[in-house]
C-alpha positions in Angstrom: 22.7 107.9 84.9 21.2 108.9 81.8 18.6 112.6 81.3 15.7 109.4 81.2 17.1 107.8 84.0 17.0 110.8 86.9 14.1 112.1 85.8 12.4 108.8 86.3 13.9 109.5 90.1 12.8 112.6 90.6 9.4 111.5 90.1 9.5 108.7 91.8 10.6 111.1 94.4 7.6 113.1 94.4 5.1 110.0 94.1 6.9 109.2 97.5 7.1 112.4 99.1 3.3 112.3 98.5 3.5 115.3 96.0 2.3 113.6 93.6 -0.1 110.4 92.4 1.0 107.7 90.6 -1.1 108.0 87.9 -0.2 111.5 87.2 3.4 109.5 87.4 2.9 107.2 84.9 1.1 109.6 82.4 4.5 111.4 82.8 7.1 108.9 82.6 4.7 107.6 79.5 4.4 104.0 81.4 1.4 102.2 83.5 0.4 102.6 86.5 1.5 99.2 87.4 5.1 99.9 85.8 5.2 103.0 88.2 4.1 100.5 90.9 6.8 98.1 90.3 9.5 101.0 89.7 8.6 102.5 93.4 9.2 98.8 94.7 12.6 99.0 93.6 13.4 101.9 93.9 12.3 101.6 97.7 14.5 98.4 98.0 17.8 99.2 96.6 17.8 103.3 95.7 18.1 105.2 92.6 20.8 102.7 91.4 18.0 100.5 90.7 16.1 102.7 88.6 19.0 102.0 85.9 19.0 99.5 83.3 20.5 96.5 84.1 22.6 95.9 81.4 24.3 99.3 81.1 27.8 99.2 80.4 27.2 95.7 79.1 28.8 94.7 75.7 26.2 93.7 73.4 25.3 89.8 72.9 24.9 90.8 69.1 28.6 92.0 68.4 31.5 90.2 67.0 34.5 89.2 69.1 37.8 91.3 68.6 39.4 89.0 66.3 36.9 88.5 63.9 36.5 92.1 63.9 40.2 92.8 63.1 40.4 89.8 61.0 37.3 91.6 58.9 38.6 95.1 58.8 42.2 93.5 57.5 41.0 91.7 54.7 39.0 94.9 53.5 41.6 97.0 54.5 44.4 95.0 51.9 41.7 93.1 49.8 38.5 95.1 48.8 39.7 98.9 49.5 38.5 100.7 46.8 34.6 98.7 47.7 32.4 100.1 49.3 31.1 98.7 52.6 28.0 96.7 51.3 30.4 95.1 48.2 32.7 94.1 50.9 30.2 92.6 53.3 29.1 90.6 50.1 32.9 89.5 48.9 33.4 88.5 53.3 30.5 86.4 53.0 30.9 84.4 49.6 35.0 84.2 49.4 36.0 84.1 53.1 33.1 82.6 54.9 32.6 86.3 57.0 29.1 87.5 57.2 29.6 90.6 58.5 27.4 93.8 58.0 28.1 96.8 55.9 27.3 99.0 59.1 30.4 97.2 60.7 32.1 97.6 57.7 31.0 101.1 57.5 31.7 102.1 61.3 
């Protein structure tokens, strides 16, 4: 879990344990009262595993598979070396049909 993550516990915690109010709650976790609402519900269901996003640990939907990736970095790597990243992403896109960022260039 991240620092955001169990300190969204331990003040779900204290809302539970009665120490504290939920609005006082949600002023701290910077969220609504209704969020904080909704947060207890799970967090009462299914523990402080719930409290994490669900798509931690997930690849991202946005990235590009492993061989277009290495097929990418090749061509820059014995075509366009001496570009820089946003030249090659341009040169990918209009002679090989690769659009491909310069951040994934870059990276």
């Amino acid at each position: 879990m991240s620092e955001h993550e169990l300190q969204r516990v331990e003040v779900l915690s204290r809302v539970l344990d009665g120490t504290m109010r939920s609005s006082t709650a949600a002023s701290i976790l910077a969220i609504s009262p209704r969020q904080v609402q909704r947060l207890l519900a799970r967090y009462l269901a299914d523990g402080a595993g719930a409290i994490r996003h669900g798509l931690s640990g997930q690849p991202s939907n946005n990235r590009f598979s492993r061989g277009v990736r290495d097929y990418a970095l090749t061509l820059v790597r014995e075509t366009y070396s001496y570009f820089g990243p946003t030249l090659a992403a341009e040169k990918l896109a209009a002679r090989h049909g690769l659009k491909v960022s310069a951040e994934t260039l870059r990276k």
